[in-house]
C-alpha positions as CSV (number, residue, x, y, z in Angstrom):
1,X,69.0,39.6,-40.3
2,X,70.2,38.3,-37.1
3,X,69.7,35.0,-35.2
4,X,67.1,36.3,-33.1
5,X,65.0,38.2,-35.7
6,X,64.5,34.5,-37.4
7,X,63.4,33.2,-34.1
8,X,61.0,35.9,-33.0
9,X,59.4,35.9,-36.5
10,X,59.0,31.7,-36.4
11,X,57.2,32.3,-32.9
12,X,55.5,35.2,-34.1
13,X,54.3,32.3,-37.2
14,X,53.6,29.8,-34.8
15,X,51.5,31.9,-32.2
16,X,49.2,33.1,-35.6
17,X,48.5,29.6,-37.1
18,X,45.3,28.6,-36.2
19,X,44.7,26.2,-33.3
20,X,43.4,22.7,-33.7
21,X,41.9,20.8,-31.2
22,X,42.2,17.2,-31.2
23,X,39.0,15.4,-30.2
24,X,38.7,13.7,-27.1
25,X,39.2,10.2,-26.8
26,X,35.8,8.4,-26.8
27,X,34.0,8.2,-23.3
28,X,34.2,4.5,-21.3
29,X,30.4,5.2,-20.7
30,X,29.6,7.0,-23.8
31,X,26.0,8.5,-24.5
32,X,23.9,8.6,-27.4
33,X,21.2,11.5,-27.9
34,X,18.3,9.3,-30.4
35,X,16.2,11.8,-32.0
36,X,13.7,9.7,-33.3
37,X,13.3,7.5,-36.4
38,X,15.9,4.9,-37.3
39,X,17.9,3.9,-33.8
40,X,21.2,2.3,-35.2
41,X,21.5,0.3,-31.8
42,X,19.4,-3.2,-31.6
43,X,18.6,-3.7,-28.4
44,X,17.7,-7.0,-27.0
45,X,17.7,-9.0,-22.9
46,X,21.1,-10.6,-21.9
47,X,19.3,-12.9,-19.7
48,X,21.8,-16.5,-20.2
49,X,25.5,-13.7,-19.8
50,X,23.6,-11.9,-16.9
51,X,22.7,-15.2,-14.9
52,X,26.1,-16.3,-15.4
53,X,27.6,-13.5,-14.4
54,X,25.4,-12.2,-11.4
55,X,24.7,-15.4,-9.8
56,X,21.7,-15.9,-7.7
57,X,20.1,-13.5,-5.2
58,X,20.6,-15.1,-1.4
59,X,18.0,-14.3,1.7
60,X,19.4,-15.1,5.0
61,X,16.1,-16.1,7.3
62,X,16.6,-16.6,10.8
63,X,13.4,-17.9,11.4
64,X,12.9,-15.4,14.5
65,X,10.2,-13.8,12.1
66,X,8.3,-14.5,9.3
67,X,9.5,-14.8,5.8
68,X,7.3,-12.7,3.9
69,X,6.9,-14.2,1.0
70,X,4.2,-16.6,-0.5
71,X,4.6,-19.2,-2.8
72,X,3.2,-20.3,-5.9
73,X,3.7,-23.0,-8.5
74,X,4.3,-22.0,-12.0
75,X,2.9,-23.8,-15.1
76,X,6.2,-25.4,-15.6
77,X,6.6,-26.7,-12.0
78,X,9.0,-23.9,-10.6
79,X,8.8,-22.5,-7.1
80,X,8.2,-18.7,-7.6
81,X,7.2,-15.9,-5.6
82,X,3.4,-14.8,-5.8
83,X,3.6,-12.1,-3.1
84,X,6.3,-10.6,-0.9
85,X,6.1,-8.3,2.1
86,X,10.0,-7.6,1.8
87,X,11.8,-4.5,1.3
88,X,11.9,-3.3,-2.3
89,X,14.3,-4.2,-4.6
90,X,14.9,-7.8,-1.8
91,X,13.1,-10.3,-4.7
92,X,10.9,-9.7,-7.1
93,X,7.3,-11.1,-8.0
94,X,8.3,-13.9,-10.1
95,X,11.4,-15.0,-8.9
96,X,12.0,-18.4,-8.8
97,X,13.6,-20.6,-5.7
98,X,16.5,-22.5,-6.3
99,X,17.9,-23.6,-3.4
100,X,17.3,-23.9,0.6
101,X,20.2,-24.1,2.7
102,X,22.1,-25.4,-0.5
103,X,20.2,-27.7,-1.4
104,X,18.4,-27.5,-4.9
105,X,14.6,-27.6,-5.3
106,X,14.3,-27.6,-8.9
107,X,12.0,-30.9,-9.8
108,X,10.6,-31.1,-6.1
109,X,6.4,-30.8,-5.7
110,X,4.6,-28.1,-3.9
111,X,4.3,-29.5,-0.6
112,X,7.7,-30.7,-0.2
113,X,9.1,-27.6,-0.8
114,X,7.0,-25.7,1.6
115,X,7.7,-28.5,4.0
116,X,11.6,-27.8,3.2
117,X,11.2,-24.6,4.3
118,X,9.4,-24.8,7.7
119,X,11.9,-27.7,8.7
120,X,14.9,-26.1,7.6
121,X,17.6,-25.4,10.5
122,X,18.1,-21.5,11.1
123,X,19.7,-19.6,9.4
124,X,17.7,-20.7,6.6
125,X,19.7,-19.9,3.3
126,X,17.3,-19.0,0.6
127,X,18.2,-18.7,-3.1
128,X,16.4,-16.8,-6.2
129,X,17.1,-16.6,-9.2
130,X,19.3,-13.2,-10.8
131,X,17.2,-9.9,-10.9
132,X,15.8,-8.9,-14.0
133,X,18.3,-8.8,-16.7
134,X,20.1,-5.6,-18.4
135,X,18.9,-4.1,-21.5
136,X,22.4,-4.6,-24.2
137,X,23.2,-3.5,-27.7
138,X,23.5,-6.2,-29.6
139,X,24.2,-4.6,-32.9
140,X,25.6,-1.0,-33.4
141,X,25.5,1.6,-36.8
142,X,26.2,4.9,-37.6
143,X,25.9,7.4,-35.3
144,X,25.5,5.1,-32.8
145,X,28.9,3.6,-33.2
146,X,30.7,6.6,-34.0
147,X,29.7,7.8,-30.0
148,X,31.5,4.8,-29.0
149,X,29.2,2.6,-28.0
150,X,29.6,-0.9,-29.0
151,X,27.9,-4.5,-29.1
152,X,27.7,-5.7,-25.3
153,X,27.2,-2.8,-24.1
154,X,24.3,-2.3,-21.4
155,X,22.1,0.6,-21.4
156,X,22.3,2.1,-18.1
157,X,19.4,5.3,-18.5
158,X,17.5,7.5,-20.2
159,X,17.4,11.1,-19.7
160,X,19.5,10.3,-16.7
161,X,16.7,7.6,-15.2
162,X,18.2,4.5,-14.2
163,X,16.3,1.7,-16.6
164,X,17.5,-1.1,-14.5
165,X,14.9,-4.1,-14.0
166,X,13.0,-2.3,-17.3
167,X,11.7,-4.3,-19.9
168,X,12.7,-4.0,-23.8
169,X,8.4,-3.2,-24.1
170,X,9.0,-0.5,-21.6
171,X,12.4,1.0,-23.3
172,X,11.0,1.0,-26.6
173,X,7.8,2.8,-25.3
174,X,10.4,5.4,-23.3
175,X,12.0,6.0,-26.8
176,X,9.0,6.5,-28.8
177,X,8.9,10.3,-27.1
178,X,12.1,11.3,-28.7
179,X,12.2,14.4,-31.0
180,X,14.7,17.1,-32.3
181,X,13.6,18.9,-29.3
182,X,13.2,16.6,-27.1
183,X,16.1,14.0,-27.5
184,X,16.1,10.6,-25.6
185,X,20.0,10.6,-24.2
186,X,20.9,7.1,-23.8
187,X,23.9,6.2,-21.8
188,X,25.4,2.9,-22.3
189,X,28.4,1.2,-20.0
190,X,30.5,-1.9,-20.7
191,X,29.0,-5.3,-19.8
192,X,31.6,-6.1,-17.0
193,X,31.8,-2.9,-15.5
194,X,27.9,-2.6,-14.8
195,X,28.1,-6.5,-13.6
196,X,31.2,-4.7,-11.0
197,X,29.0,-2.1,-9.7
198,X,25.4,-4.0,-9.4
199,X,27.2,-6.6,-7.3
200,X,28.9,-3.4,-5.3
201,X,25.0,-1.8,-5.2
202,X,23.5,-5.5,-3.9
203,X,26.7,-6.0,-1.5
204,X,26.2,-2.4,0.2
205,X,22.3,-2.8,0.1
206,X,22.6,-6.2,2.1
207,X,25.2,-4.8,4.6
208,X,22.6,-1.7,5.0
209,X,20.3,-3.6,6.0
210,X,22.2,-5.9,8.1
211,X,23.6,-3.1,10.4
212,X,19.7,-1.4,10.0
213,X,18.1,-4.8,11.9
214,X,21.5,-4.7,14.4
215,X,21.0,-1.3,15.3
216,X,17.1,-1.8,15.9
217,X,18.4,-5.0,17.6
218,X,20.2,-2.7,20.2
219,X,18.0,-0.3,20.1
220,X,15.5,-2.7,21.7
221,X,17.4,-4.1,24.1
222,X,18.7,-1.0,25.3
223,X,15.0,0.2,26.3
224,X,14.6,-3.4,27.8
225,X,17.1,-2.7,30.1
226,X,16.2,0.7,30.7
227,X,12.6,-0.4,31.9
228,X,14.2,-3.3,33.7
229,X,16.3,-0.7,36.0
C-alpha cells in the first residue's frame, strides 16, 4: 500500500468522525429564561455602589424661566421634589436637593433654602440626588449561574423591556407571570458596564436637550428678525 493510499484513507477517517462543536464562550450580557418556581438569583437595590458610582443628577437653571419644580420638606428634613413640570426622566418625584451652585443644603430649614434659590446668581447649578437605583444579583445558583450571570450583576430587562428606575415590588410582580410557555427572559449586564452606558444615555440626553433649546433659541430670533425687516 503506497504512501498516498494511507493518507487518503486517514482523510477519508477524519472527514467520517463525527463533529463536535465546542460551546460558545459565555455571553458578557448573558440572559436567563425563569420559568417559574424557584429563581436561583436573589435580587436586591444597589442603592450605597450606585450613588457612588453615578454621582448626582445636575440642572443648569438660567433663571430666564421658571424652574418647574416645587418643593417640599420631608419628614427627615430633606429638600425633595413634590412636583415637577420638567421633561421626563429630568428628576424624579422624590429626589432630594443637595446642593445650589455648590453649596450644600443638607441641614438648612425650608425657607432658607427656597430663599437660596431665588437669590442664587444665574446659572443656577442645581443638584439631586442619583436616579433610582439598579435592580443586582446578589447571590447566584444553578441554572442561573451556569448562564453566566454572576453576583453584581444588574438586571437590565425583561422580555426585552428596559426595567430601569423599577422597583424590586414591581420586578418580582413582572416575574410572577412566568410559565413553561411563557418564560420571563431576564438579561443581566456587569455593574460597571451598565454605570458606562447610563452616564453615556444621561450625557447624550443633556446635550439633546441643550442643542433642542439652542435651536428654538435661533429659531426665534430668526422670525424676530424676519418681522423686524
Amino acid at each position: 500500500m503506497g504512501l498516498f493510499s494511507i493518507r487518503k484513507k486517514m482523510a477519508t477517517r477524519q472527514n467520517s468522525a463525527p463533529q463536535i462543536s465546542l460551546p460558545d464562550k459565555v455571553s458578557k450580557e448573558p440572559v436567563f429564561a425563569y420559568r417559574g418556581g424557584v429563581l436561583a438569583i436573589t435580587l436586591q437595590k444597589a442603592k450605597a455602589r450606585f450613588v457612588d458610582s453615578v454621582g448626582p443628577v445636575r440642572i443648569k437653571w438660567n433663571k430666564e424661566s421658571r424652574l418647574g419644580i416645587t418643593f417640599t420638606d420631608s419628614d427627615d428634613g430633606a429638600i425633595v421634589i413634590k412636583h415637577s413640570d420638567r421633561q421626563p426622566n429630568d428628576v424624579w418625584v422624590g429626589q432630594e436637593l443637595l446642593a445650589v451652585n455648590g453649596v450644600p443644603v443638607n441641614g438648612m430649614d425650608f425657607d432658607s433654602v427656597m430663599e437660596r434659590l431665588r437669590t442664587c446668581a444665574a446659572p443656577c447649578m442645581l443638584d439631586f440626588t442619583p436616579p433610582p437605583s439598579p435592580v443586582v444579583a446578589s447571590a447566584v445558583t444553578g441554572a442561573a449561574a451556569t448562564a453566566g450571570i454572576e453576583p453584581g450583576m444588574v438586571l437590565k430587562t425583561i422580555n426585552g423591556a428596559s426595567i430601569s428606575g423599577a422597583s424590586l415590588s414591581e420586578v418580582q410582580k413582572m416575574l410572577k407571570a412566568a410559565s413553561d410557555k411563557h418564560p420571563c427572559l431576564l438579561a443581566f449586564a456587569p455593574y460597571n458596564d451598565y454605570i458606562r452606558a447610563e452616564g453615556s444615555v444621561m450625557s447624550k440626553l443633556s446635550n439633546m436637550k441643550t442643542h433642542l433649546r439652542n435651536t428654538v433659541c435661533v429659531a426665534t430670533v430668526t422670525m424676530v428678525a424676519a418681522f423686524s425687516a
